[in-house]
C-alpha positions as CSV (number, residue, x, y, z in Angstrom):
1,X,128.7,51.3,102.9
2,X,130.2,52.1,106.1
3,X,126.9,53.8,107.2
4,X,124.9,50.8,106.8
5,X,127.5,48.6,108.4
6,X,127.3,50.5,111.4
7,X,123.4,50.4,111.1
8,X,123.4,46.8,111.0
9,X,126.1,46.1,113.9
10,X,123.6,48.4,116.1
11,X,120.5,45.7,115.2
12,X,123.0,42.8,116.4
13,X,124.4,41.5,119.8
14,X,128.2,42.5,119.5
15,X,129.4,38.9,119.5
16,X,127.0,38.1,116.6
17,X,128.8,40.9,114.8
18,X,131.9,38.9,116.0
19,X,130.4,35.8,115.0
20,X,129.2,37.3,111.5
21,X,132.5,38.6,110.5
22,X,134.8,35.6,112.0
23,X,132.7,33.0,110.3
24,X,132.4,34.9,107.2
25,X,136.0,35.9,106.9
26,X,137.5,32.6,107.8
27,X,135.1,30.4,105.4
28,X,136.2,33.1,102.4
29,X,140.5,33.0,103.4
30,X,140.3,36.6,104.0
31,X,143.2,37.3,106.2
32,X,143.0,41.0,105.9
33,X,139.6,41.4,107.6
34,X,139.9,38.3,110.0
35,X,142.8,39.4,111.6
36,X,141.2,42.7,112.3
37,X,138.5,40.7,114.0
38,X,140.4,38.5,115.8
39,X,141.6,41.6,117.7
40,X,138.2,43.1,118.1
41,X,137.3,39.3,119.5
42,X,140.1,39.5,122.3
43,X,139.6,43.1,122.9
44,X,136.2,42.1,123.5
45,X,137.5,39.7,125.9
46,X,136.2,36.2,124.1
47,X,138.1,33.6,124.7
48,X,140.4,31.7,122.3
49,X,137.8,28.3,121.9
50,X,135.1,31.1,121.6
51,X,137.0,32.6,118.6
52,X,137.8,29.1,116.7
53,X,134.4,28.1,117.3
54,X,133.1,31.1,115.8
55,X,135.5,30.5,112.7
56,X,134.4,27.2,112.7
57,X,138.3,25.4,113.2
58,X,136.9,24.0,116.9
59,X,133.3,23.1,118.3
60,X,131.2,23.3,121.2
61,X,132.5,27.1,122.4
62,X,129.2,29.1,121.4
63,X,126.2,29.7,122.9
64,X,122.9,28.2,120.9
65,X,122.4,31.4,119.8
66,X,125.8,32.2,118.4
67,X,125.8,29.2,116.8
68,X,122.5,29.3,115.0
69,X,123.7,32.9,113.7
70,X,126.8,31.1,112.8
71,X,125.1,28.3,110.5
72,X,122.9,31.0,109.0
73,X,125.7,33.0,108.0
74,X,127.4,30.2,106.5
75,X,124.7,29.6,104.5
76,X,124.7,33.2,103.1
77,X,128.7,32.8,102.5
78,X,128.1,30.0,99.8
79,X,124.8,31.0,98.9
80,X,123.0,28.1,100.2
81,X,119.3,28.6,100.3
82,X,118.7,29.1,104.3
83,X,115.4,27.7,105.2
84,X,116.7,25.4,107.9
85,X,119.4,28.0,109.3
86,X,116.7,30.7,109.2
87,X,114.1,29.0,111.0
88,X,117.3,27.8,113.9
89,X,118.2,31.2,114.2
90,X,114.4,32.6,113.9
91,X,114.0,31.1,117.4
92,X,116.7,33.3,119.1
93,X,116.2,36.9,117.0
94,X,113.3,38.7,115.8
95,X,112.9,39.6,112.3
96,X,115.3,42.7,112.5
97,X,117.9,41.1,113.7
98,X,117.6,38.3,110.4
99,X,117.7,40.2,108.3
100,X,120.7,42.6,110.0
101,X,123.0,38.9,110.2
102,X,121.7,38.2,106.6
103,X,122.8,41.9,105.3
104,X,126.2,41.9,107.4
105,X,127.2,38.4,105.9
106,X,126.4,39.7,102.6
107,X,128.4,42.8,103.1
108,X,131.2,40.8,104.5
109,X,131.7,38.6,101.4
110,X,131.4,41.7,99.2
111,X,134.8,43.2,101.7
112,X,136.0,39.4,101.0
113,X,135.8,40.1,97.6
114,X,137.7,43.3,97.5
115,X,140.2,42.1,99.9
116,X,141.2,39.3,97.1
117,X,141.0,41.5,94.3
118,X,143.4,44.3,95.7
119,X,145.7,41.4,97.6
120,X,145.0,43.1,100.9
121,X,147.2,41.0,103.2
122,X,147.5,41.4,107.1
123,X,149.3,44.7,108.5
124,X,150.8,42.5,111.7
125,X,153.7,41.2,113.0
126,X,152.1,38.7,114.7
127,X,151.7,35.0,113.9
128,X,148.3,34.0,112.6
Protein backbone atom coordinates (compact mmCIF):
# COMPACT_ATOMS: atom_id res chain seq x y z
CA UNK A 1 0.00 0.00 0.00
CA UNK A 2 2.67 2.40 0.89
CA UNK A 3 4.23 1.71 -2.58
CA UNK A 4 1.33 2.86 -4.48
CA UNK A 5 0.83 5.84 -2.22
CA UNK A 6 4.10 7.10 -2.97
CA UNK A 7 3.30 6.27 -6.79
CA UNK A 8 0.39 8.36 -6.74
CA UNK A 9 1.77 11.45 -4.61
CA UNK A 10 4.64 11.41 -7.48
CA UNK A 11 1.51 11.88 -10.35
CA UNK A 12 0.18 14.94 -8.06
CA UNK A 13 1.24 18.57 -7.40
CA UNK A 14 2.38 18.39 -3.59
CA UNK A 15 -0.35 20.66 -2.41
CA UNK A 16 -2.98 18.50 -4.16
CA UNK A 17 -1.53 15.67 -2.03
CA UNK A 18 -2.02 18.25 0.72
CA UNK A 19 -5.38 19.04 -0.50
CA UNK A 20 -6.31 15.25 -1.00
CA UNK A 21 -5.37 14.16 2.43
CA UNK A 22 -6.66 17.48 4.46
CA UNK A 23 -10.00 17.30 2.72
CA UNK A 24 -10.26 13.72 3.02
CA UNK A 25 -9.22 13.41 6.63
CA UNK A 26 -11.16 16.33 7.92
CA UNK A 27 -14.70 15.34 6.09
CA UNK A 28 -14.07 11.50 7.72
CA UNK A 29 -13.01 13.08 11.72
CA UNK A 30 -9.80 11.35 11.35
CA UNK A 31 -7.61 13.11 13.81
CA UNK A 32 -4.78 10.62 13.55
CA UNK A 33 -3.90 11.26 9.92
CA UNK A 34 -5.02 15.04 9.80
CA UNK A 35 -2.80 16.13 12.28
CA UNK A 36 0.08 14.50 10.55
CA UNK A 37 -0.87 16.60 7.57
CA UNK A 38 -1.42 19.54 9.11
CA UNK A 39 2.29 19.45 9.91
CA UNK A 40 3.30 18.41 6.48
CA UNK A 41 0.95 21.60 5.37
CA UNK A 42 3.05 24.12 7.58
CA UNK A 43 6.25 22.42 6.92
CA UNK A 44 5.40 22.92 3.52
CA UNK A 45 5.01 26.42 4.27
CA UNK A 46 0.94 26.94 3.39
CA UNK A 47 -0.54 29.21 5.24
CA UNK A 48 -3.19 28.80 7.94
CA UNK A 49 -6.41 30.06 5.48
CA UNK A 50 -4.78 27.77 2.93
CA UNK A 51 -5.00 24.81 5.29
CA UNK A 52 -8.84 25.45 6.59
CA UNK A 53 -9.72 26.08 3.07
CA UNK A 54 -8.35 22.85 2.10
CA UNK A 55 -10.31 21.13 5.00
CA UNK A 56 -13.10 22.97 4.03
CA UNK A 57 -13.75 24.90 7.73
CA UNK A 58 -12.93 28.55 5.64
CA UNK A 59 -13.31 29.59 1.93
CA UNK A 60 -11.68 31.51 -0.70
CA UNK A 61 -7.83 30.36 0.27
CA UNK A 62 -7.17 27.93 -2.83
CA UNK A 63 -6.22 28.36 -6.04
CA UNK A 64 -8.94 27.11 -8.87
CA UNK A 65 -7.09 24.23 -9.21
CA UNK A 66 -6.84 23.15 -5.60
CA UNK A 67 -10.20 23.76 -5.25
CA UNK A 68 -11.51 21.72 -8.16
CA UNK A 69 -9.21 18.73 -6.73
CA UNK A 70 -10.85 19.56 -3.49
CA UNK A 71 -14.64 19.08 -4.72
CA UNK A 72 -13.62 16.02 -6.57
CA UNK A 73 -12.21 14.45 -3.64
CA UNK A 74 -15.12 15.15 -1.66
CA UNK A 75 -17.08 13.55 -3.93
CA UNK A 76 -14.99 10.33 -3.71
CA UNK A 77 -15.17 10.68 0.36
CA UNK A 78 -19.08 10.15 0.35
CA UNK A 79 -19.15 8.28 -2.72
CA UNK A 80 -21.02 10.72 -4.76
CA UNK A 81 -21.00 10.01 -8.41
CA UNK A 82 -18.35 12.77 -9.77
CA UNK A 83 -19.40 13.85 -13.13
CA UNK A 84 -19.53 17.50 -12.42
CA UNK A 85 -16.33 17.47 -10.02
CA UNK A 86 -14.49 15.43 -12.68
CA UNK A 87 -15.18 17.42 -15.59
CA UNK A 88 -14.08 20.90 -12.96
CA UNK A 89 -11.03 19.31 -12.21
CA UNK A 90 -10.59 17.70 -15.94
CA UNK A 91 -9.79 21.25 -17.01
CA UNK A 92 -6.71 21.78 -14.72
CA UNK A 93 -5.05 17.88 -14.82
CA UNK A 94 -4.74 15.41 -17.39
CA UNK A 95 -6.05 12.05 -17.15
CA UNK A 96 -3.14 10.73 -14.85
CA UNK A 97 -3.34 13.04 -12.51
CA UNK A 98 -7.61 11.98 -12.18
CA UNK A 99 -7.20 9.26 -11.71
CA UNK A 100 -3.96 9.62 -9.13
CA UNK A 101 -6.49 12.28 -6.78
CA UNK A 102 -9.33 9.66 -7.43
CA UNK A 103 -6.95 6.66 -6.08
CA UNK A 104 -5.35 8.81 -3.21
CA UNK A 105 -8.91 9.80 -1.86
CA UNK A 106 -9.81 6.36 -1.98
CA UNK A 107 -6.78 5.21 -0.22
CA UNK A 108 -7.19 7.92 2.32
CA UNK A 109 -10.75 6.78 3.43
CA UNK A 110 -9.58 3.23 3.53
CA UNK A 111 -6.46 4.78 6.32
CA UNK A 112 -9.75 6.67 7.68
CA UNK A 113 -11.19 3.50 8.14
CA UNK A 114 -8.47 1.86 9.96
CA UNK A 115 -7.78 4.83 12.03
CA UNK A 116 -11.47 4.44 13.57
CA UNK A 117 -11.29 0.90 13.91
CA UNK A 118 -8.02 0.70 15.95
CA UNK A 119 -8.89 4.27 17.85
CA UNK A 120 -5.73 5.79 16.46
CA UNK A 121 -5.84 9.19 18.28
CA UNK A 122 -3.25 12.04 17.73
CA UNK A 123 0.48 11.53 19.26
CA UNK A 124 0.76 15.52 20.05
CA UNK A 125 0.84 17.81 22.71
CA UNK A 126 -0.42 20.37 20.84
CA UNK A 127 -3.94 21.89 20.66
CA UNK A 128 -5.88 20.89 17.59
Amino acid sequence: MLEMTEQLKAALDPAHVLVVALATHHALGNEYERVQYLGVARASGMSERWIDTAQGRAAGGLTPAEEAVRRLTLDVVSASPPGPALEAAGEHLDDRGLVAIIHLAARFVATSRISHALRLRPMTGRPL
